[in-house]
C-alpha positions in Angstrom: -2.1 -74.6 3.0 0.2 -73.3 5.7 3.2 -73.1 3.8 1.5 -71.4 0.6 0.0 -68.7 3.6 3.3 -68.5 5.4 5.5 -67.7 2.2 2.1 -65.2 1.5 3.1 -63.2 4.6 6.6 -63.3 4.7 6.1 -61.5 1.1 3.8 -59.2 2.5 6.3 -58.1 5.2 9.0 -58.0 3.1 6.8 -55.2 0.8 5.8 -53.6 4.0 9.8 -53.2 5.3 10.7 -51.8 2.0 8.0 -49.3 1.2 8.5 -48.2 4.9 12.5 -47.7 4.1 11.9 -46.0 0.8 9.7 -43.9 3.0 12.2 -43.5 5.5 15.6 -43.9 4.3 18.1 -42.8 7.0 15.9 -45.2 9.9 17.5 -48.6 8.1 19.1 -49.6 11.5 15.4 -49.5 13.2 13.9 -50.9 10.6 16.1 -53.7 10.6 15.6 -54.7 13.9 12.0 -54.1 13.3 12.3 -56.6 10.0 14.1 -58.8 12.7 11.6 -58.9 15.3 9.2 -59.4 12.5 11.0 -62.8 10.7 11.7 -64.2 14.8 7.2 -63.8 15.1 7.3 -65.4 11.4 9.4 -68.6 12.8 7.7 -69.0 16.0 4.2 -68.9 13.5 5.8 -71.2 12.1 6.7 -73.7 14.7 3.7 -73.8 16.6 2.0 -74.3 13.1 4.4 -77.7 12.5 3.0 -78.4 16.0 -0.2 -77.9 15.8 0.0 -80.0 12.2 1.8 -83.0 14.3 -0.6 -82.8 16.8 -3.5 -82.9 14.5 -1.7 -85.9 12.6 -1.4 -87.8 16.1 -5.1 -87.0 16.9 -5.7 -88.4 13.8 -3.9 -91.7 14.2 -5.2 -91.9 18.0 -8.7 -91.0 16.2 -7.9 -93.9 13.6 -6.6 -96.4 15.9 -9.5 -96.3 18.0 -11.9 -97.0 14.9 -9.7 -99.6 13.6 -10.2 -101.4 17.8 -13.7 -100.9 18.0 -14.0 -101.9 14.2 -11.7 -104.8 15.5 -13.4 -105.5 18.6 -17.1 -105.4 16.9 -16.0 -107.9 14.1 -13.5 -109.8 16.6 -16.0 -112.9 16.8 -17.2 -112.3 13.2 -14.1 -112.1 11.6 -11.7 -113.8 13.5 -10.5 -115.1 9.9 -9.8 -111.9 8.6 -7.3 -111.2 11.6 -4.2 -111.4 9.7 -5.2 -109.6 6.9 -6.7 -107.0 8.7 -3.4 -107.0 10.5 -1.4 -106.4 7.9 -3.8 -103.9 6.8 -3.1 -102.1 10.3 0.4 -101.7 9.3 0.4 -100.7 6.0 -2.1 -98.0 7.3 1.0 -97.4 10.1 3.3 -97.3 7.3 1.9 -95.1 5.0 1.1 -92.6 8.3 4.1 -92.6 9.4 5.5 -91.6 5.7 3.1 -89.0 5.5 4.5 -87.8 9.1 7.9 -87.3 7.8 6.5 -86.2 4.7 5.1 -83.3 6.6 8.3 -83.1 8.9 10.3 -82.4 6.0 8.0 -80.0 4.0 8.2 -77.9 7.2 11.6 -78.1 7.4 12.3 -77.1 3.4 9.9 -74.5 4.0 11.6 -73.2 7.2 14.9 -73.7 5.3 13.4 -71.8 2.6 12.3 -68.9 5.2 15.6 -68.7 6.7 17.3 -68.3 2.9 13.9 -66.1 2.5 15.1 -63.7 5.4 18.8 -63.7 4.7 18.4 -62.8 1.3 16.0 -60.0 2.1 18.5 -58.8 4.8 20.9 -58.5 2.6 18.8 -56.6 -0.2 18.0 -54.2 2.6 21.6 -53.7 3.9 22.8 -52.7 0.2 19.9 -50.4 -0.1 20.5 -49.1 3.2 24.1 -48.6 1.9 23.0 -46.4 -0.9 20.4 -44.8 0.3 23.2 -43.4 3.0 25.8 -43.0 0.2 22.8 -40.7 -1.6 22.2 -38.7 1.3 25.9 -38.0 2.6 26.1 -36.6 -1.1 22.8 -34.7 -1.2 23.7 -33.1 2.6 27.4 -32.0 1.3 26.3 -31.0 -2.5 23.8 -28.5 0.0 26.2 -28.1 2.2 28.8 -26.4 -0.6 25.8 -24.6 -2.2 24.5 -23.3 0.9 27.8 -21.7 1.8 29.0 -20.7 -1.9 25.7 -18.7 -2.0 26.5 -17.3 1.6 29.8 -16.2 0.3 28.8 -14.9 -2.4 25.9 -12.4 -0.2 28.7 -11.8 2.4 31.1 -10.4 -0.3 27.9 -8.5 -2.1 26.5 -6.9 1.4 30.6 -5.9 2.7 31.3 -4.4 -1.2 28.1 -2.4 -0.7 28.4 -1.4 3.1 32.1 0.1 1.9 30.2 1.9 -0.8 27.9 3.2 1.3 30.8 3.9 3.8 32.9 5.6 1.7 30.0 7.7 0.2 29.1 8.6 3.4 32.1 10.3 4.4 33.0 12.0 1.2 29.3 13.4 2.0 30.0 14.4 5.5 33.6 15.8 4.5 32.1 18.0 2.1 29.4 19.0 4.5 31.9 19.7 6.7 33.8 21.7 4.4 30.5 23.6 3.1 28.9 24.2 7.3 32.4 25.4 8.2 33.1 27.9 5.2 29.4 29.3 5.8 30.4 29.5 9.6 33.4 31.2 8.7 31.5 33.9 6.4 29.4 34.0 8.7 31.3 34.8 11.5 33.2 37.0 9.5 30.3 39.2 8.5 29.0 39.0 12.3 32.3 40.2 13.4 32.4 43.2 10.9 29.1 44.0 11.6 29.8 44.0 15.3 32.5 46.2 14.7 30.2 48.5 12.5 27.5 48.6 15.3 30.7 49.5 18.1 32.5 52.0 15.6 28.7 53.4 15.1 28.1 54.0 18.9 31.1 55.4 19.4 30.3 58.3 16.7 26.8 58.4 18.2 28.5 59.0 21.9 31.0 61.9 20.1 28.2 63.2 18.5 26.1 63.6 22.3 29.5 65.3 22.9 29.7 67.8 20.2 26.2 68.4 20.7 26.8 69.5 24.7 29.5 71.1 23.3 27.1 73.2 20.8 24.6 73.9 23.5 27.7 75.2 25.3 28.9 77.4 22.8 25.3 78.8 22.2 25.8 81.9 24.4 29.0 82.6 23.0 27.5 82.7 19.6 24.7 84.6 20.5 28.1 87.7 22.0 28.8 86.8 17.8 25.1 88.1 16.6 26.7 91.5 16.0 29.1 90.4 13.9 26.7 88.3 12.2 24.2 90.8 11.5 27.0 93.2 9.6 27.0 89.9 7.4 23.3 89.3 7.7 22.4 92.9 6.1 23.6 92.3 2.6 21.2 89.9 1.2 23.7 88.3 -1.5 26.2 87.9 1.0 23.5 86.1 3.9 22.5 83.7 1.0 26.3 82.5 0.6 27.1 82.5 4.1 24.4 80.1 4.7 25.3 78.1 2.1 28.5 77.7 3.0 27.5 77.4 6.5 25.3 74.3 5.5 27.7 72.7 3.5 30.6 72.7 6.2 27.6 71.0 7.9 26.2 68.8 5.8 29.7 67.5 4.7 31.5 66.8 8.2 28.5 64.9 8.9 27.0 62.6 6.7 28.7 60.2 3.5 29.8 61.1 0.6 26.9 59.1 -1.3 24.2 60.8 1.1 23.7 63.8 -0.3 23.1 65.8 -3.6 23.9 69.8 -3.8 22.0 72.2 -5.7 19.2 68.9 -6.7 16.7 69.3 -9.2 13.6 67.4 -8.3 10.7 65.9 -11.3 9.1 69.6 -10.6 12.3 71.0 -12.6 12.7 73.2 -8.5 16.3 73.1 -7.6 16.5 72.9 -3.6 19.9 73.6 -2.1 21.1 70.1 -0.9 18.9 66.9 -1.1 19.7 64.4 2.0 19.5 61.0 0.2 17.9 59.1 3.1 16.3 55.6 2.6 12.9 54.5 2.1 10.8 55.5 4.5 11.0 58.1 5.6 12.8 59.3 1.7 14.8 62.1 0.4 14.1 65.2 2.7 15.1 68.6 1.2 17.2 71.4 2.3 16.6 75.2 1.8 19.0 77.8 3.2 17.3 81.2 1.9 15.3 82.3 4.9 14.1 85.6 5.1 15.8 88.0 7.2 14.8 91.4 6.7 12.0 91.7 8.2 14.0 90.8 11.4 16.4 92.7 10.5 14.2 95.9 10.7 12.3 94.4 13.7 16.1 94.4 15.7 16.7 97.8 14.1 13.6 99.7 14.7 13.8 103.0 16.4 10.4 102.8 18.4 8.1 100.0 19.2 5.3 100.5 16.3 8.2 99.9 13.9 9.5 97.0 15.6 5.7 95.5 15.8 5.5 96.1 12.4 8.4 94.7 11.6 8.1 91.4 13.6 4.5 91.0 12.4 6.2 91.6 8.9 9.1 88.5 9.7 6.3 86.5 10.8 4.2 86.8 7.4 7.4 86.1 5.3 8.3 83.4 7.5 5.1 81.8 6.8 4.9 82.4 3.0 8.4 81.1 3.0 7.4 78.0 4.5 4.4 77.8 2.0 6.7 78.0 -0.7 9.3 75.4 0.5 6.4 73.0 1.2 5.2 73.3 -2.6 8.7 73.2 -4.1 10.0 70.8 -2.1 8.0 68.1 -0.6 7.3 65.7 -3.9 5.0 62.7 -2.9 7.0 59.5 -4.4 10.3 61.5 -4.5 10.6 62.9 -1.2 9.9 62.7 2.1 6.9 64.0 3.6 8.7 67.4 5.5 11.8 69.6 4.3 14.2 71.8 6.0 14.9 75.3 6.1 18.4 76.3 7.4 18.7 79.6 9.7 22.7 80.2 10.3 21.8 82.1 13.3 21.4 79.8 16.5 20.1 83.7 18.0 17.4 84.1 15.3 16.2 80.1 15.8 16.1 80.7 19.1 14.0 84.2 18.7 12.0 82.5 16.2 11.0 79.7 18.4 10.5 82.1 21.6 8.1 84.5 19.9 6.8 83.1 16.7 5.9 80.0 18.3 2.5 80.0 16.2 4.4 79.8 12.7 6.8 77.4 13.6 3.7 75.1 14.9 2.3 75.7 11.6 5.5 75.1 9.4 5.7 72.0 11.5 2.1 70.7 10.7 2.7 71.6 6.7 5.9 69.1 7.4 8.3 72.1 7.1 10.7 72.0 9.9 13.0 75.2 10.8 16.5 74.6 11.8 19.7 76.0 13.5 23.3 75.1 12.9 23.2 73.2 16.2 20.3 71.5 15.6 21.0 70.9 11.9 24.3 68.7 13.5 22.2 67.0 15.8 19.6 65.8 12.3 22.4 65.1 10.4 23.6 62.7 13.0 20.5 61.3 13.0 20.6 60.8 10.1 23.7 59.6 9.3 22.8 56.9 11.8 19.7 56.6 9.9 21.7 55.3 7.1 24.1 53.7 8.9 21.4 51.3 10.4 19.8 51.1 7.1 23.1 49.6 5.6 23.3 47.2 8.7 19.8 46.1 7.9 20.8 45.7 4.2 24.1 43.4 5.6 21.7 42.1 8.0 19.6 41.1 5.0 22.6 39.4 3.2 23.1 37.7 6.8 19.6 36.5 6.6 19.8 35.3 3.5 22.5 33.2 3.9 21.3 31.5 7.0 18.2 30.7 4.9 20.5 28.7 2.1 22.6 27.6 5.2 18.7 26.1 6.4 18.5 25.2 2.9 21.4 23.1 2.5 20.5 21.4 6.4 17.6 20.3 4.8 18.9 18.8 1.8 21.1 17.4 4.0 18.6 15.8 6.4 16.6 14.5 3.5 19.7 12.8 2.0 20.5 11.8 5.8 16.7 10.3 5.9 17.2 8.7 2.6 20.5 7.0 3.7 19.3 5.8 6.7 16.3 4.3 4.5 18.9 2.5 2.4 20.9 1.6 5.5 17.1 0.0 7.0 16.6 -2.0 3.3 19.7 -3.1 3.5 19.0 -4.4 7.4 16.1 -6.5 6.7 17.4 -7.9 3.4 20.4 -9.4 5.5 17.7 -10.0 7.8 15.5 -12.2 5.4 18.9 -14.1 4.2 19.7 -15.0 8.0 16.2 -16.6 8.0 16.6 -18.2 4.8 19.3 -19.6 5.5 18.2 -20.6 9.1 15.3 -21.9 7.8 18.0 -24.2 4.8 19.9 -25.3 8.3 17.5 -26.7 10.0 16.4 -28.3 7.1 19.7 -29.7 6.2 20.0 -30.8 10.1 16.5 -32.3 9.7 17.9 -33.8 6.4 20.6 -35.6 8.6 18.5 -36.5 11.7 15.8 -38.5 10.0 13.7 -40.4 12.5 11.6 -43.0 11.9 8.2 -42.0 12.9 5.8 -43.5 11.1 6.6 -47.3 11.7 3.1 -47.6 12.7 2.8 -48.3 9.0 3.4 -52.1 9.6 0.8 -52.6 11.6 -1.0 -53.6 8.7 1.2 -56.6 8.6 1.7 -57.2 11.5 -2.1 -58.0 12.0 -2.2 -60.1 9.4 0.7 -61.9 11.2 -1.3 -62.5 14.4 -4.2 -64.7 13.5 -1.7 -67.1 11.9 -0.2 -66.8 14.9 -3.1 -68.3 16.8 
């Protein structure tokens, strides 16, 4: 029964070695030398079981020959006749023992014989399919190998095509920014610098205006020395109309623009007023009227005793005021005009006796938004408001300025936003090649896995192995 058992467990161990291979098939060198180690235990099995079979056969002989003396010794007297045949019997017993001794000698050695064929053959098997197994995984690793880097190739060129996009996109965008942030700077500066300019050329009219003006004040006493002169003029009603006219319109044309005024106006009230001063919203048109009443002062400088001259002053004071009633319901239009007019006095000596002692009606022309003037005074409104319209015009630019700074704000933004996206892209882009490199980290370390296989479950033959021992002991 030991050989039948022995060949039993080498075919075990032989399954075990090459289900553990197939499991593991780069370890074939380790499991070799484990097969080895295994086949060397299988041969000293079998020895000591050829041993232990000899030794049993010897027992048994010792066992037999001992019967066969005391059977001899107890039937020694009895059958003393019997002696040769039993003796013969003795040795054909020896014979046939010792033929079944090197019966047993020589099954052992066919079956060790048979072993050692047993082994070699299996050694071989394994070699060859250690051979291809190694051939199959040299091509596997290298078919990978190619793939892995064809595909990496292949990303590499994708990724650099689209960065140069992206590159080249990007600078066209920033050249044309470029272009667009330095022709608004330009305009910009352009329209800063005229304006600067404007606002210089302005002040300097303002400060030669202050000049004129001390020069007006100046000349005050010498027009008053003119009064006489004046007055000759003064006397003929039609000929103190058109010499304030005229007076006016030397005025109101050597101060303000062309486009800022309107002569001989109708307003929506179908009045005419003498000029209309087209200032801007607020304070609005303000109107001019250059027919003041003189007689009455006229007769009050002219009187021959003092009840004449009161008379006559009390007399300029009550056409002043119904003069200034009338001009305040011709000429103030709510919506058209301003909320005051004007009414020229060519005489700076009249203003000045008007203001000195009819100080009463001029408060009151004042509150009903009528406003007395003097040709000195006119030039000092008129610069006014010429400035008036000069800083409304600035405003206006300074509008346009504003309005381009907003679309320059405007296109920033854009800018930003396609900046912002750009950047997004540029992120996306990042942690796609990010999520390759671990891809293909994670394919490397396979593949170097791939190649490195270690044998780590030999455990496995344990289950053999065991079996091995008790026939073993």
């Amino acid at each position: 029964m030991s050989g039948p058992l022995l060949t039993v467990l080498a075919g075990l161990a032989l399954l075990g070695v090459v289900l553990l291979l197939i499991r593991r098939p780069s370890g074939g060198g380790e499991a070799m030398a484990a097969l080895s180690g295994k086949l060397d235990a299988l041969g000293a099995a079998q020895d000591r079981q050829a041993a232990a079979a000899a030794d049993r056969a010897a027992a048994a002989e010792r066992a037999m020959a001992d019967r066969l003396a005391e059977a001899r010794h107890a039937t020694d007297a009895a059958l003393a006749a019997q002696r040769e045949r039993l003796g013969a019997t003795e040795q054909a017993l020896a014979d046939r023992i010792g033929e079944a001794t090197r019966a047993m000698a020589e099954a052992l050695a066919a079956q060790g014989l048979a072993v050692a064929n047993s082994t070699a053959a299996q050694n071989e098997r394994l070699a060859a399919q250690e051979k291809v197994l190694a051939e199959r995984l040299s091509a596997s690793s290298l078919a990978l190998t190619e793939t892995l880097a064809s595909a990496l190739s292949s990303q590499n060129e994708r990724l650099a095509a689209q960065e140069k996009a992206l590159a080249d996109r990007l600078a066209a965008t920033q050249e044309s920014l470029g272009a667009a942030v330095a022709a608004q700077n330009d305009r910009l500066s352009r329209v800063l610098n005229e304006n600067a300019v404007k606002a210089e050329e302005t002040a300097g009219r303002i400060h030669e205006r202050l000049a004129v003006i001390d020069a007006a004040r100046a000349n005050m006493e010498a027009l008053g020395a003119q009064v006489g002169s004046l007055a000759q003029i003064l006397g003929n009603k039609q000929s103190r109309g058109a010499f304030g006219e005229v007076q006016l319109r030397q005025i109101v044309e050597d101060r303000l623009p062309a486009d800022g005024f309107s002569w001989q106006h109708t307003l929506a009230n179908r009045t005419r007023c003498d000029v209309l001063i087209r200032l801007p919203h607020p304070p609005g048109p303000i109107a001019v009227d250059s027919k003041f009443p003189l007689e009455a002062w006229l007769a009050a400088r002219d009187a021959a005793d003092d009840a004449a001259r009161i008379a006559a002053t009390k007399r300029f004071a009550a056409d002043v005021t119904r003069h200034v009633d009338d001009v305040a319901g011709k000429y103030i239009c709510p919506g058209e005009t301003a909320e005051g007019a004007l009414i020229f006095v060519p005489s700076e000596a009249i203003y000045a006796d008007l203001h000195a002692a009819h100080s009463p009606v001029v408060d009151a022309a004042a509150r009903r938004g009528v406003y007395i003037v003097s040709p000195s005074t006119m030039w000092a409104v008129l610069g006014t408001m010429r400035a008036l319209m000069q800083d409304v015009r600035m405003r206006a630019e300074a509008g346009q300025i504003k309005n381009q700074v907003a679309e320059l704000m405007k296109d920033v933004g854009r800018l930003d936003d396609r900046v912002t996206k750009l950047r997004k892209h540029f992120l996306d882009m990042q942690n796609d090649v990010q999520q390759i490199e671990i891809t293909t980290g994670k394919i490397t370390r396979r593949g170097v896995a791939i190649e490195a296989v270690e044998l780590t479950d030999l455990p496995a033959l344990s289950g053999p192995a065991t079996a091995l021992a008790p026939a073993a002991d």
